[in-house]
Steps between C-alpha positions, in 0.01 A plus 500: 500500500316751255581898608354808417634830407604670841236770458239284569657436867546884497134511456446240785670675701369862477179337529224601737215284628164582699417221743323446812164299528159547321290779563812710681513748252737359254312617155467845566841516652625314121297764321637792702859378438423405134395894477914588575689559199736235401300243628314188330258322648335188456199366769518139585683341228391175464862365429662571774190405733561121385905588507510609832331172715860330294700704672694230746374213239690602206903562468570851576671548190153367280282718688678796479540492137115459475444784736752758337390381142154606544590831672700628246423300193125447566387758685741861471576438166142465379350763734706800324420362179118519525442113542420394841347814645172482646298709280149410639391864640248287749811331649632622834842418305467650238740722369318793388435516877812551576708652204458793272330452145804612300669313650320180467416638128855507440523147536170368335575700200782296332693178510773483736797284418650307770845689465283844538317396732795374746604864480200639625533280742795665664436647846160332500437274752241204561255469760233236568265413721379173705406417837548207670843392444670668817683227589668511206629831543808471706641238233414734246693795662808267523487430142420837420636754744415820362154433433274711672208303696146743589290278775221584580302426808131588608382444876318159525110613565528700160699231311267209610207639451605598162573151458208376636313759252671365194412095586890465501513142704114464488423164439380368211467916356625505156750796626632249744593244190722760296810312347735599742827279538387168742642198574292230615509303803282172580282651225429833629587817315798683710591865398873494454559795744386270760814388730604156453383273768210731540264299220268288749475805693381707232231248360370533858435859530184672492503825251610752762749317644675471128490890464681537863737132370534767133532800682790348769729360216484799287578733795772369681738501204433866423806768673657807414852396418720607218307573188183398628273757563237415758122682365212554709168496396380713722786783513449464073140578543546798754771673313524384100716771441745434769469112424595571157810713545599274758498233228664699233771559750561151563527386141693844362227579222291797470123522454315506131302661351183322627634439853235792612222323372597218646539631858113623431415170476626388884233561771342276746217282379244576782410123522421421877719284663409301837825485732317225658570210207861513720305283762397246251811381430615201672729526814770316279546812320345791633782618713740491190293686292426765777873579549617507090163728456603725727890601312230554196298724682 
């Protein structure tokens, strides 16, 4: 079995990931913690999307050398060095929202060798974002105790109409066919977050009923045990500053230099929301949503 150098489990390890479903909150709450010195950040990295559906497929040993290679090796390494930062200003990722321009100067204006570059990499420590993969969070804490998990959660009118909004399981809308993970079953397209044994039921489902089915699996897994740190949307939106000290707190880093500007950036959106769409939701469901709404409330 191939092995890495034990820094890269060190990395792993020190890790911190934003989870929780769609439309909860999850990119600002990335952006806010990317502001925190020390920390790197990468949104949705398409690598460990397609790594993490493997999770109970693959040998542990395999998939954990994937995972901690591109942490460290992929993603840490190359972020201090200037090469996978996000340098599109239009980008809600992208780092000049979120770090100071010497600092991001100081690495676009040379060539980092690897060797430098693993010492700036000392007391740094890599966080990422992706929603969706809640269930594999527990395993992930096992292999990994002393990560630090942020999840987020968003009370169920205000989450599915946001993903009503945004044609998430609209069908046959082009946002509905993004390349997410599936598997297939008798032909039809199954999102791999879907419970096994669950695959006729979700073919059957009219659009609402999959955002209460989405909203159901990616709330029950969410708690506030060790080193996971339970966010709500709505307590980040009343108090950003308070939210964001709170957060500091639980990861033991200090704000940066643009952490203000970010906080600026945190307010409610004003969009009307009908508390009502609750009572369109089948009967199969409705009661379930209802009561995991109401801890994000």
């Amino acid at each position: 079995m191939l092995e890495l150098h034990p820094v890269t489990r060190d990395c792993a390890n020190a890790a911190i990931l934003v989870s929780g479903s769609a439309r909860s909150g999850t990119t600002i709450v990335g952006k806010l913690i990317h502001s925190f010195a020390t920390v790197e950040y990468v949104f949705e990295p398409p690598a460990l999307i397609a790594l993490f559906p493997l999770m109970d497929a693959m040998p542990r040993e395999q998939w954990n050398y994937l995972y901690e290679a591109y942490l460290y090796e992929e993603f840490l390494i190359n972020a201090v060095s200037g090469r996978t930062i996000n340098t599109n200003r239009a980008d809600d990722s992208s780092i000049f929202a979120t770090k100071g321009e010497a600092e991001i100067a100081q690495r676009l204006d040379r060539s980092w060798p690897k060797g430098e570059a693993a010492r700036l990499v000392a007391g740094r420590r890599a966080a990422y974002k992706i929603p969706n993969i809640v269930a594999c969070i527990p395993e992930l804490r096992r292999r990994y105790p002393g990560m630090a998990v942020i999840m987020m959660v968003r009370d169920a009118v205000e989450t599915i109409h946001s993903l009503m909004a945004k044609h998430v399981f609209t069908p046959d809308h082009p946002s509905a066919a993004l390349p997410w993970p599936f598997r297939r079953d008798a032909g039809a397209v199954i999102p791999y977050w879907v419970k096994p044994g669950d695959e006729v039921l979700w073919t059957e489902l009219n659009e609402i009923d999959r955002c209460a089915y989405y909203y159901i699996c990616m709330s029950e897994a969410a708690d506030g045990g060790d080193r996971q740190f339970l966010q709500k949307y709505s307590e980040l939106l009343a108090a950003p500053q308070a939210a964001a000290e709170r957060l500091a707190d639980f990861l033991g880093v200090g704000f940066g230099e643009r952490t203000p500007s970010v906080l600026e950036t945190i307010r409610p959106t004003g969009k009307p929301r009908d508390p009502g769409i609750i009572n369109r939701i089948s009967e199969q469901f409705r009661a379930r949503v209802v009561e995991l709404s109401a801890r994000a409330e």
